[in-house]
N, C-alpha and C positions, 0 to 999 in steps of 0.2 A: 614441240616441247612435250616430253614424256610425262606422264600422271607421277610419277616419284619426283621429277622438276618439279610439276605444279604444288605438287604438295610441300617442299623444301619452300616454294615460294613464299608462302603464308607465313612463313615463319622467320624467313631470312630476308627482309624488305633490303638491307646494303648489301646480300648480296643475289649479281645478276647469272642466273643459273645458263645454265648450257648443256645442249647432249650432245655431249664430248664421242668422240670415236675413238679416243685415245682407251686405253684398256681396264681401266676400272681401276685399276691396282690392288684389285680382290684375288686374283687367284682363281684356281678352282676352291667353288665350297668354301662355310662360312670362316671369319675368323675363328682362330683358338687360340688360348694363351696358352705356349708349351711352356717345358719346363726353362728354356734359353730365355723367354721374355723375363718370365719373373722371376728367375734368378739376376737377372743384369739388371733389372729396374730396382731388385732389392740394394743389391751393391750400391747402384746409383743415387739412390734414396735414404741408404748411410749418409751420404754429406747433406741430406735435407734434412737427416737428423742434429748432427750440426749446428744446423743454421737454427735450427730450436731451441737448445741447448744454450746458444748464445744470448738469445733473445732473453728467454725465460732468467739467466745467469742474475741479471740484476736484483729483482726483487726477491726472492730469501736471501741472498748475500747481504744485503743492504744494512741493516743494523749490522752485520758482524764487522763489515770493514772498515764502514763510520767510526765503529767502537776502537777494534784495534791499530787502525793507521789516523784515528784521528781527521777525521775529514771532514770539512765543512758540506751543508746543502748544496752548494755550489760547485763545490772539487767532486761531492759525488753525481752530480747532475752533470759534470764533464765527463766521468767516469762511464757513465749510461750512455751517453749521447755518442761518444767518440768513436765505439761501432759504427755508428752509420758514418764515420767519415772517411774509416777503414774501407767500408763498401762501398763509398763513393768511389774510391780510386778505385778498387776491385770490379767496379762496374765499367766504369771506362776502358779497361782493356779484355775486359771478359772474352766482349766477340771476338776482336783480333787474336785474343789466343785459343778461342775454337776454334777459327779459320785455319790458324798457324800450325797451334802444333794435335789438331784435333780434341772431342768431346772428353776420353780417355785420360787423356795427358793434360790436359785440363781442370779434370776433376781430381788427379793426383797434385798437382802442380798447386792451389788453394789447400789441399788439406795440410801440407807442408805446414802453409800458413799459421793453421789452424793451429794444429798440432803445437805450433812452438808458442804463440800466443798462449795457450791454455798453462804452459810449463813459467810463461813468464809471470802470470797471475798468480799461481799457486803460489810459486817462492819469494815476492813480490815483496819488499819490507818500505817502500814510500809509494807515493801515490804518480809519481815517474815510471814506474814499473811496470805497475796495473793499465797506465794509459796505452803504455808499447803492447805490450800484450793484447788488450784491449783493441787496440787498433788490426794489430797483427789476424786477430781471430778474425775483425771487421772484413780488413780484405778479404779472403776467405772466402766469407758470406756473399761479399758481392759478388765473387766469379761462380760460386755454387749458386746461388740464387738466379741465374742467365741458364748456365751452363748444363742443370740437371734438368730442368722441364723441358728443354730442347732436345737434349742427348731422345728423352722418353718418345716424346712427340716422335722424332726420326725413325725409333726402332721399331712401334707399334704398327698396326693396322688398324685402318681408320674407326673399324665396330669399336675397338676395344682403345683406342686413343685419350679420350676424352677421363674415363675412368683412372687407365693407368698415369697419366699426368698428374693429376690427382692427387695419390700418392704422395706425389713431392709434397704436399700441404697437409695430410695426414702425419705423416714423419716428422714435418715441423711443428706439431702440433701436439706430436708425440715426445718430441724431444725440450719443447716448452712446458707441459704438463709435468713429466715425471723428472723434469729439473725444480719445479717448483716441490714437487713431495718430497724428491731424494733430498733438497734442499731444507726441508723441514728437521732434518734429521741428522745432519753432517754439518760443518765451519763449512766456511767457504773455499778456504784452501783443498780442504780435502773435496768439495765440490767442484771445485777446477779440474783436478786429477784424475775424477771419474771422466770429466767430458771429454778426455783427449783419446776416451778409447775410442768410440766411437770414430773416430777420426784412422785412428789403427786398421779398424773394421775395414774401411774403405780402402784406404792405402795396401791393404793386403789382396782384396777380392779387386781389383781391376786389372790386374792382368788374366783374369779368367775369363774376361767378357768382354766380347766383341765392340770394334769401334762401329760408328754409323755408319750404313749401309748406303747413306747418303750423302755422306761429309765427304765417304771414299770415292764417291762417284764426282763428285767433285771435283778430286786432287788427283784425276785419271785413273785409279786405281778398276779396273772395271770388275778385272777375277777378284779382289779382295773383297769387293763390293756384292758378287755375289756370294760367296762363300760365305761372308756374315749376316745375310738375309736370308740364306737356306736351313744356314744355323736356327737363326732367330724364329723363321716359320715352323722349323722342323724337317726333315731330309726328306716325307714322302710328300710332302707340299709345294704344290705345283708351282713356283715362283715369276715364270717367264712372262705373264703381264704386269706385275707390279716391276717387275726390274727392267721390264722396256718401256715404262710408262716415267722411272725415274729417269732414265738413259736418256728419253727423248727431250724430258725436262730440261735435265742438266745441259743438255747439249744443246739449247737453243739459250740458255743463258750466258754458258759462254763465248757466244756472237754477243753478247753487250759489251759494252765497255766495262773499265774496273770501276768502279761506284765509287763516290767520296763524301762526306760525312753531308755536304749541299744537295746531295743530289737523294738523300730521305725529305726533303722537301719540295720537290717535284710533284705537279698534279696527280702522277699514275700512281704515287705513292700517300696520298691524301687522305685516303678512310682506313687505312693502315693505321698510319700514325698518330689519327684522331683517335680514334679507337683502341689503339696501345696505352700513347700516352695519358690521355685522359684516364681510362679505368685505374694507373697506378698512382698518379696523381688524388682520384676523390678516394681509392682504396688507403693511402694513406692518412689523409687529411680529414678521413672519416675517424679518426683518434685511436686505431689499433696501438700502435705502437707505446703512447702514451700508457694507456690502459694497462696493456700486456708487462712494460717495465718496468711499473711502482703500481702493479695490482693492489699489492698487500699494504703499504701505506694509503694509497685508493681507500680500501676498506676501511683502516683503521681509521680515515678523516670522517667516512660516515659516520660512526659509530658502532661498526658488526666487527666480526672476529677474524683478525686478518687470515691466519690458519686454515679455519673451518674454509672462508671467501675460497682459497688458492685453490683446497682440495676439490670442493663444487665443480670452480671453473673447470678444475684438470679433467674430470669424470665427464662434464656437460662436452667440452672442447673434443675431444676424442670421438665421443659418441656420433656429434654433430659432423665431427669432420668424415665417420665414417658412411653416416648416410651421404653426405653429399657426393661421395665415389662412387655407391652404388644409382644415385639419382641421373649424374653426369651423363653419361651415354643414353640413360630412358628419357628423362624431361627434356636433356638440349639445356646449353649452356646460359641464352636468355632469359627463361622464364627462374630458374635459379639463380640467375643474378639478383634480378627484380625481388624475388622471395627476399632472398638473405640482407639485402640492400633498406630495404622497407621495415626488416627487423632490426640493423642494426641502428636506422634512425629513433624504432621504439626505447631501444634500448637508453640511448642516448638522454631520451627525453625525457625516460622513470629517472636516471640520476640526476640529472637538471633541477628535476624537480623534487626530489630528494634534499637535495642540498640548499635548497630554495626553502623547503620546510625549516630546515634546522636553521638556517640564518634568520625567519622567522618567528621563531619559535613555535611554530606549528608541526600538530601530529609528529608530538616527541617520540612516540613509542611505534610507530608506522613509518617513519621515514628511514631507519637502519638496513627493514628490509625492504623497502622501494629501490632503495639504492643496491644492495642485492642483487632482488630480482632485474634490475635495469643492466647491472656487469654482467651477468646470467644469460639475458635475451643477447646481448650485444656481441658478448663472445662466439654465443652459439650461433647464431644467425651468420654473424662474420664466418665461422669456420663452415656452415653449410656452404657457404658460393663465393663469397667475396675474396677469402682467403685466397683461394686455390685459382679459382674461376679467369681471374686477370692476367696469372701464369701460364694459364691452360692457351687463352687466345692470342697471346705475346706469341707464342711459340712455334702457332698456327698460322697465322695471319701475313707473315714476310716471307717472299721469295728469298730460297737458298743464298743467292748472292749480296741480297741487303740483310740478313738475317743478323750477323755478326755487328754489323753497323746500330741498322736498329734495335737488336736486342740489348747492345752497350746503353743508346740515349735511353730507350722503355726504363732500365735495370737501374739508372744513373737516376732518370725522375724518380723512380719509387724510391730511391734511398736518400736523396737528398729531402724530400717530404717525411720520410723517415726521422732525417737527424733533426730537421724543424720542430717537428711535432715531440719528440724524446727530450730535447734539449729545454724548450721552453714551458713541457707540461708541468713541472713541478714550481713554476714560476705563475705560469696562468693559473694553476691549480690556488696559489695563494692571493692572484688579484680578484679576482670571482669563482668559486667552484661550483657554483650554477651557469655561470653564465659561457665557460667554456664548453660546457656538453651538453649547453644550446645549442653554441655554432656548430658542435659534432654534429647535433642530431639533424640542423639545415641542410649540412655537407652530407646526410647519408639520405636524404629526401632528395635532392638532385641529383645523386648516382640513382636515383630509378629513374627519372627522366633522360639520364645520360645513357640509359642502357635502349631504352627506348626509342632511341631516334636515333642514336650512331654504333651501336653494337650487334655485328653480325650472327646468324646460326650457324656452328659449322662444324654441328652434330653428323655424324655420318657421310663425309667429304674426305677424300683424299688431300692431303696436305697442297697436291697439284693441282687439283680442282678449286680450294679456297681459294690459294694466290691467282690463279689464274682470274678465278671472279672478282676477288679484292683488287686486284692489279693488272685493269683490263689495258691500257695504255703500254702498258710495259712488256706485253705479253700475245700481244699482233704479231704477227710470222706478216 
């Protein structure tokens, strides 16, 4: 074992390193981001714009639709929630329609969704309407939510992987933010109609950018296969071990059988799927969602200024999420877990106790901004690692062949914990609202212990190298 194993080792206890013969899949000379990467990831990363957009949609709409259609807490707390059931179904066939009809077609095939969703809201005169649409944008989300951090994973090189995945939760972060400001300043009709451009964006820029270089090696394609990886590296960049490192891969996968939905529960597949499912499982359950879609009523139950709250979070949210891109590839994906994980608990636990105050009646004039500063740390810390982080190793961590599989069930848990948490926060919100950002802040104290004992490093690995490590069973010649 080489001094670069040993040193991966320290870091990656799940996973079991190896000097591989196989070719690095480096190339000659380091990676570089040409201009083909980050043009395609930008394209790509329109629909994770999207998926923010949606998110963020509820809370400044929220008094306006109440108002004009007349809606109960309840009919709007359907309203909210019904995206994530949108994404559920969306998440269910996400993989099979990467597999089917590739990453490309894929991400055109949801924005459709989208796109019509966003046109049913705007014009929307009952609360029938709003749910279709509602729903409509949901699916969307859920094939975009699979379907973009994989496309990125596939296209990049391993230096620069980590970062550009990323991305996908910068974008959503960008597109939750300045839907809450543009939101400040528009109805909501006319907020709808802004967000379907976005959707345009994308729908227009995919036919300039190359499908996966791996999806196509796949589906036999070999010359298409290179040709979009000579692309993607750039024409003087030596390609011929990373595409006979993918070749060899793909080619020993297809001696397996065709996989079926039992067969992600098999032992070779075991720290895979702990480690998928798990992280989206406590990343939801850790109260994002809740938070992120009645931010601004959030606030205004503290007693701070829902406005001023949104704009904070927008500025903190952004910032935070951009460090964590540039962190991603330096630190490694664990110890930024743990970071962001450990904050979002703090966070949790300033608003607990916030509202512990005020039910009290203690430290009347201190508790507005506890609670604050508690949204503040939660988001920010969230969008350093936790956000993005869970997408990142979703994406990395399954062999090409169960990818589609497992990426559907990872994609289907996060959303369905999603419409849990969405649907009931404005209910628990009214049975204790200390006492549920208690339980937030336990669930975000066991994502540091859950990172810690079952989540791999896998900073600096060829996508062939993790699975291979993750999926040593599977992966015996």
């Amino acid at each position: 074992m080489d001094k670069q194993n040993d040193d991966n080792a320290q870091f990656s206890p799940l996973i079991q390193t190896h000097d591989h013969d196989t070719h690095g899949g480096s190339g000659a000379g380091p990676a570089s981001a040409t201009f083909a990467i980050v043009f395609t990831t930008l394209v790509a990363v329109s629909g994770s714009y999207v998926f923010g957009t949606a998110i963020g949609y509820s809370s400044p709409s929220q008094s306006g639709i109440m108002t004009d259609l007349a809606l109960t807490v309840s009919e709007y707390s359907v309203f909210g929630s019904i995206l994530t059931i949108g994404a559920m179904i969306g998440a269910i066939v996400s993989g099979k329609l990467a597999d089917c009809i590739g990453r490309r077609g894929t991400m055109g095939f949801a924005e459709i969704f989208c796109l019509l969703g966003w046109f049913f809201i705007a014009f929307s005169k009952t609360a029938w309407w709003l749910d279709i649409g509602r729903t409509l944008v949901g699916f969307g989300m859920g094939v975009i939510s699979f379907v973009v951090p994989v496309f990125i994973a596939e296209i990049t090189p391993k230096e620069l992987r980590g970062a550009f995945t990323t991305v996908h939760q910068l974008m959503i972060c960008f597109g939750i933010s300045l839907t809450w400001l543009i939101g400040a300043f528009v109805n909501w009709r006319t907020l709808a109609l802004i967000e379907a451009i976005p959707c345009l964006i994308q729908l227009l820029g995919l036919p300039f950018i190359p499908e996966s270089p791996r999806w196509l090696a796949k589906n036999d394609r070999e010359l298409d296969c290179e040709v979009a990886l000579q692309r993607l590296r750039g024409e003087s960049k030596d390609i011929s071990a990373e595409i006979l490192e993918i070749q060899e891969y793909t080619e020993f996968l297809k001696q397996l059988p065709e996989p079926s939905v039992l067969d992600l529960f098999e032992k070779q597949y075991a720290r895979s799927l702990i480690a998928g499912v798990g992280l989206m499982a406590l990343q939801q359950f850790g109260g994002v969602n809740g938070i992120g879609f009645y931010v601004k009523s959030l606030f205004t139950t503290a007693g701070f200024s829902g406005n001023l709250g949104t704009i904070a979070l927008a500025v903190i949210q952004i910032l935070m999420t951009s460090l964590g891109v540039v962190l991603m590839d330096v630190s490694g994906r664990r110890p930024l877990l743990m970071i962001s994980a450990s904050g979002t608990c703090l966070g949790c636990l300033c608003v607990a106790l916030s509202f512990l105050f005020k039910d009290l009646q203690l430290w009347q004039s201190g508790s507005p901004m506890l609670a604050f500063f508690g949204v503040l740390t939660f988001v920010g810390s969230f969008s350093l690692g936790m956000g993005a982080i869970p997408w990142v190793i979703m994406s990395e961590i399954f062999p090409i062949n169960m990818k589609g599989l497992a990426g559907s069930l990872v994609t289907l848990v996060s959303w369905v914990g999603s419409w849990i948490v969405s649907y009931s926060f404005n209910f628990l919100l009214n049975w204790s609202s200390s006492g549920i950002f208690f339980i937030f802040s336990s669930i975000c104290g066991f994502t540091v212990l859950f990172v810690a004992k079952f989540v791999p490093e896998t900073k600096g690995r060829t996508l062939e190298e993790i699975q291979a490590a993750m999926n040593p069973l599977s992966t015996k010649s």
